[in-house]
N, C-alpha and C positions, 0 to 999 in steps of 0.2 A: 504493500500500500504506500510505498514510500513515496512512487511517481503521483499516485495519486492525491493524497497528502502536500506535496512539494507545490503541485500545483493549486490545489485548494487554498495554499496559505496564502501564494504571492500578489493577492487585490491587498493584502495586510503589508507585504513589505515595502510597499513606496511610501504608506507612511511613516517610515522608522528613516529618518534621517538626521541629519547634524549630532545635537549631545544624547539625542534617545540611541542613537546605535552605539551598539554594544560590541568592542571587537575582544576574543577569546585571552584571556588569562589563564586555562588550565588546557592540556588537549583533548581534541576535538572527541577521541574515543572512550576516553576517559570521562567525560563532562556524558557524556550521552550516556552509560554506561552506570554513572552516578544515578543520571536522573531514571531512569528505568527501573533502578533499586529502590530509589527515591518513591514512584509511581505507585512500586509494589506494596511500600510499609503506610504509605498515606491511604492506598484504598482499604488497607486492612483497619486504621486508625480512621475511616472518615467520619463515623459518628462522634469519635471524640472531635476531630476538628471542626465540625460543622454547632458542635456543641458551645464551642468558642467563637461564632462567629463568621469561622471559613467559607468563604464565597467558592462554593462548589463548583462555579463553571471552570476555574483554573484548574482542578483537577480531573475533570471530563474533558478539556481540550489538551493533553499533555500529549497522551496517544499521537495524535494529529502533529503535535508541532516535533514529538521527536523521530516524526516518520518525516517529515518535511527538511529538519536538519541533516538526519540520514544522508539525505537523497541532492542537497543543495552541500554537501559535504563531497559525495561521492563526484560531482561535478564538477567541484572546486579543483579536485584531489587528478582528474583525466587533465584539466587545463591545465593545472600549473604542470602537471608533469609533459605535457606538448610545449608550454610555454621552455622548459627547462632540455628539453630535447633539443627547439630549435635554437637556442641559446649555445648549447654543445657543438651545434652545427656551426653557427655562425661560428664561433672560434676556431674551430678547426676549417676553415673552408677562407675567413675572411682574408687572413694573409696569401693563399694561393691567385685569390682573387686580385688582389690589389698587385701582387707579382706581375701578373699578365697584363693589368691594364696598364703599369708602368713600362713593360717589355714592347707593349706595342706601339705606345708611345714615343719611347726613343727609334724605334726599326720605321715608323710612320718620318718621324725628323729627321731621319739621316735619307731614307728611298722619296723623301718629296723635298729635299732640301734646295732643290734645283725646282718646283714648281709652285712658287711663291703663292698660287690660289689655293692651295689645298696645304700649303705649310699654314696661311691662316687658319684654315678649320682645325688642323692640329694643335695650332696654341688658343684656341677657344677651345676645342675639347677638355684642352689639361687646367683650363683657371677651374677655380673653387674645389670645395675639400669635402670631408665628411662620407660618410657611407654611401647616402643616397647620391651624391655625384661621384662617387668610384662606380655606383652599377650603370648610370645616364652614362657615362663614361663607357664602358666597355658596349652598352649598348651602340653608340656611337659611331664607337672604332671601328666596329664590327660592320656595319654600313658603309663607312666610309672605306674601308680596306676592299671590301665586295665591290662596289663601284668601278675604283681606281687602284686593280688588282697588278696593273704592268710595274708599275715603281718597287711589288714590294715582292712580285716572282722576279724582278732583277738583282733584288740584294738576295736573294734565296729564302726570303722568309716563310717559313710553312703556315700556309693559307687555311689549314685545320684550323690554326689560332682562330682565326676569326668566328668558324664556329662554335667555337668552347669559347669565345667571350660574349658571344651570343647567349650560348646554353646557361653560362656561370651569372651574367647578368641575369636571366626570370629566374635561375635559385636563390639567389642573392634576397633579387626584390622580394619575392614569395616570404621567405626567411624574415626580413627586416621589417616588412609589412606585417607579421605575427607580431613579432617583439614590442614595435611602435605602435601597436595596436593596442596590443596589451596596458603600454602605460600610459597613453593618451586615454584610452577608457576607465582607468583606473580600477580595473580587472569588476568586470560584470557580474561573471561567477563569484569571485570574492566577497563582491558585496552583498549578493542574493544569501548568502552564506551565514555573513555576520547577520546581516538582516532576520533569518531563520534562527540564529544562535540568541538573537534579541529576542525573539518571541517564545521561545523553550523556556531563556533564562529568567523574566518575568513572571515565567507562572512555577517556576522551579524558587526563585526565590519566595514568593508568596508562600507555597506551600511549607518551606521550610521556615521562615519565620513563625506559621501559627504552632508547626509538629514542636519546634520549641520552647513555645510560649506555653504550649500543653503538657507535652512533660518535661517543664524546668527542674524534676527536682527526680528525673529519674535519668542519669548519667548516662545508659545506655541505649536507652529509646531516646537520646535525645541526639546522640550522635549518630543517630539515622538521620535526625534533618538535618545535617552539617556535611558537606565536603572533605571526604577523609583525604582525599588529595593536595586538600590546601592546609588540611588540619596538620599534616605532616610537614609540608613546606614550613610552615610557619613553625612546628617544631624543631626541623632541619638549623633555618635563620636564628632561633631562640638560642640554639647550642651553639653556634656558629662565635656568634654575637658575646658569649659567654665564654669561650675560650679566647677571643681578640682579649675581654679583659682578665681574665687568671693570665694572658701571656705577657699583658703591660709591668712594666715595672714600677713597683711606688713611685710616687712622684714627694713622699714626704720627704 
């Protein structure tokens, strides 16, 4: 039910924007994984908490929001891993890239240095920097070498080139178009994500503030409604914290 779910929630997430969204502080499997435990000791305890007060819809919509986190999880988790593939790509690919359009570069300047009209387009080829005009670039070259093919089967340049800067310029772009895509949108997925993690955690928190407030005075039903994940972090930092000072030295 998770796609189902995922999609049911999202008329709910374009309202969670600026300080309402909520981006994760504990992991993602773990927080889900809580609240499921969470889900299970609240429906067993609902007559006490509803006995207090508890606005039961937070615990009838939990199902839903953590089948929707699920699923806006799993989505998150395909992209960034494409995003982080093509990323891999681009660095191993960019320097072969930029090799070749330098190579053809100079083989274009020296086989047209005698034809002043097309030595121009060569030094307009090569002004400006940056990635997306190393691929305009080899797209270019690539053109202009197929045209005005005689100059550059006299110096003996092999004319492959120009197809493999053809080829390597649309992987390029394909490639960088991902990347800059990615963070001109400020990742979609991402946000749909946090957006779902905001809607679990609201009614995750609710519930655990009342299971507290109901059994305040019984230590282990009450670390049902608490985060044993943070209850230990914060454990972790406490000792931490604790040995910085037993390692100080008097200051008397």
């Amino acid at each position: 039910m998770s796609q189902a779910d995922f999609l049911a929630m999202q008329p709910l997430f374009s309202a969670i924007t600026g300080d309402a969204l909520k981006k994760p502080n504990i992991p993602m499997p773990i927080f889900l994984q809580e609240a499921e435990n969470l889900l299970v000791a609240a429906t067993h305890d609902k007559d006490a908490l509803l006995e207090a007060g508890f606005d039961g819809s937070w615990l009838e919509s939990m199902p839903a929001k953590i089948g929707a986190l699920n699923q806006a999880e799993s989505i998150w988790f395909k992209e960034r891993d494409k995003r982080d593939e093509a990323q891999k790509s681009w660095d191993t690919q960019a320097p072969e890239a930029y090799a070749l359009r330098d190579h053809l570069l100079r083989s274009m300047r020296y086989a047209y240095r005698n034809h002043p009209d097309l030595m121009d387009k060569v030094v307009a080829i090569a002004e400006g920097a940056g990635h997306a005009d190393m691929i305009a670039d080899l797209h270019k070259l690539a053109v202009l070498g197929r045209d005005f093919a005689e100059p550059l089967v006299a110096i003996k340049l092999d004319l492959a080139l120009l197809d493999r800067a053809q080829d390597t310029a649309d992987e390029m772009g394909t490639l960088l178009a991902l990347l800059m895509g990615e963070r001109s949108l400020g990742s979609a997925p991402r946000l749909a994500r946090d957006q779902a993690y905001t809607l679990l955690k609201q009614a995750v928190d609710e519930v655990r503030a009342c299971g507290q407030y109901v059994f305040w005075n019984d230590e282990r039903r009450r670390d049902e409604y608490s985060s044993h994940y943070l209850r230990n972090m914060r454990r972790q930092a406490s000792k931490k914290n604790q040995e910085a000072v037993d390692a100080t030295p008097d200051q008397a």
